[in-house]
C-alpha positions, 0 to 999 in steps of 0.5 A, spaced: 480 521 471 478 514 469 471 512 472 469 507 477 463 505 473 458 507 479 451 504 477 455 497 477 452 493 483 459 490 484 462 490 490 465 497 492 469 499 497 471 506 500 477 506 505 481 510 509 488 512 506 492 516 511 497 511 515 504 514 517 510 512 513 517 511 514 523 509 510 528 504 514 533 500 512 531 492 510 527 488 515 531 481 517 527 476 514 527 472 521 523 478 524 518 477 519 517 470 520 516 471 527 510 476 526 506 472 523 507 477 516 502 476 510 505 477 504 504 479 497 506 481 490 503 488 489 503 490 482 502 497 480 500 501 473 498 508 473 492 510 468 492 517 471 495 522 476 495 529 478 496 533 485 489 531 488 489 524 486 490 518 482 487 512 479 491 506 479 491 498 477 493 493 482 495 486 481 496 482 488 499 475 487 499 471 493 503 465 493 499 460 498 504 455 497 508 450 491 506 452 485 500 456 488 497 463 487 492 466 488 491 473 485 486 480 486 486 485 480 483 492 482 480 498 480 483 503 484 481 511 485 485 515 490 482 522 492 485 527 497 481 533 500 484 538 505 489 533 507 484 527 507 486 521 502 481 516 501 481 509 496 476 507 493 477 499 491 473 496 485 475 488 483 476 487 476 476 481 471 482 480 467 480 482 461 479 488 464 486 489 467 489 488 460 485 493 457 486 499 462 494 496 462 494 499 454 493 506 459 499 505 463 503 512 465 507 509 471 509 502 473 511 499 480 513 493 483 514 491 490 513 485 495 508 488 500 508 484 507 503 485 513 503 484 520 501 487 527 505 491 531 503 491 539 506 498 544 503 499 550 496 496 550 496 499 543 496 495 536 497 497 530 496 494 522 502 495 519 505 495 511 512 493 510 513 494 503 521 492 499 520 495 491 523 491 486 530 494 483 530 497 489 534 499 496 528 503 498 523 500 503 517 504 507 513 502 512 506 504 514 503 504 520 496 505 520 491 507 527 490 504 533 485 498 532 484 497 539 480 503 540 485 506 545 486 512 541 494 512 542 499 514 538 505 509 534 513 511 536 517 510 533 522 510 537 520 503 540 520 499 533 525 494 532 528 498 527 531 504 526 525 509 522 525 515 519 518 519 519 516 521 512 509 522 513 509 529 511 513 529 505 509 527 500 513 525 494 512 518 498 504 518 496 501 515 491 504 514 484 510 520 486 514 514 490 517 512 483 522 518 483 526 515 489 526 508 486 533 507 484 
C-alpha cells in the first residue's frame, strides 16, 4: 500500500467513513439551490485496491466564480477493520499529484454537492454525488450532528431512495462497475 509518510509534521487527518448510502434519481437543480449546497468537482485516481482498503488521490475543484477556482489535492488511505471504515487525509503538492497520477489503476469523475438535511430536530451532513458519463447518482447521509443521536429516513426525504449501505460495491474504488 502506498504510505502516507508518517514522520511528515504536515497536517494529517483521520475521519470517520461510514455514512449511509443511496441511489436515487437526479436531484432538481432548484432543490440544490434553495439548500444552500456546496459544490465541487471531485477527481478520483486509485493508486491501490483490495477488499480492505484502499488508497487514492483526490483533486477537488471548487469553482469560487468567473474565471476562479480553488483546488485541494490530497493523499487518501481508506482502511476498513470489523466493518469500520476510517480515511486518512494528507494535502499534497501538485508535483506530487502528477508523480502518484503515473500510478493510477482507477479513474472517477463526479460532481459532488453538499448540503444539510433537517428531520425532527435531527440534522444531517449530507453528499449529493452525479458521476460524469453517468446516469448513476449516490447519496450519502452521514450522523446526526446535533447530538440527538437519532436516526435519518429516508422515507421523508424529497426524493425517492434506495438504501445501499450494506452492498458494498457502492464503497470505494468498487463503484466504477455501475458507472455506465
Amino acid at each position: 500500500m502506498t504510505e502516507i509518510p508518517k514522520n511528515n509534521p504536515e497536517k494529517k487527518e483521520v475521519v470517520d467513513d461510514n455514512d449511509r448510502k443511496f441511489t436515487l434519481e437526479t436531484i432538481d437543480p432548484q432543490f440544490l439551490a434553495e439548500n444552500k449546497t456546496k459544490s465541487y468537482t471531485l477527481i478520483t485516481d486509485w493508486l491501490e485496491t483490495n477488499d480492505a482498503d484502499e488508497t487514492k488521490i483526490v483533486r477537488k475543484i471548487f469553482h469560487e466564480g468567473k474565471d476562479e477556482e480553488k483546488v485541494q489535492t490530497l493523499l487518501i488511505a481508506k482502511i476498513t477493520v470489523g466493518g469500520n471504515r476510517t480515511a486518512e487525509k494528507k494535502e499534497i503538492s501538485d508535483d506530487e499529484y502528477n508523480e502518484y497520477l503515473k500510478q493510477t489503476k482507477i479513474h472517477i469523475e463526479k460532481t459532488r454537492y453538499e448540503f444539510d438535511i433537517d428531520q425532527d430536530g435531527a440534522r444531517f451532513n449530507a453528499k449529493y454525488d452525479e458521476f460524469s458519463d453517468s446516469n448513476l447518482r449516490v447519496l450519502e447521509v452521514g450522523p446526526d450532528t446535533l447530538g440527538e443521536n437519532k436516526q435519518f429516513k429516508p422515507e421523508d426525504f424529497k426524493y425517492s431512495l434506495h438504501e445501499v449501505s450494506d452492498d458494498i460495491s457502492f464503497t470505494g474504488f468498487r463503484v466504477a462497475r455501475h458507472i455506465n
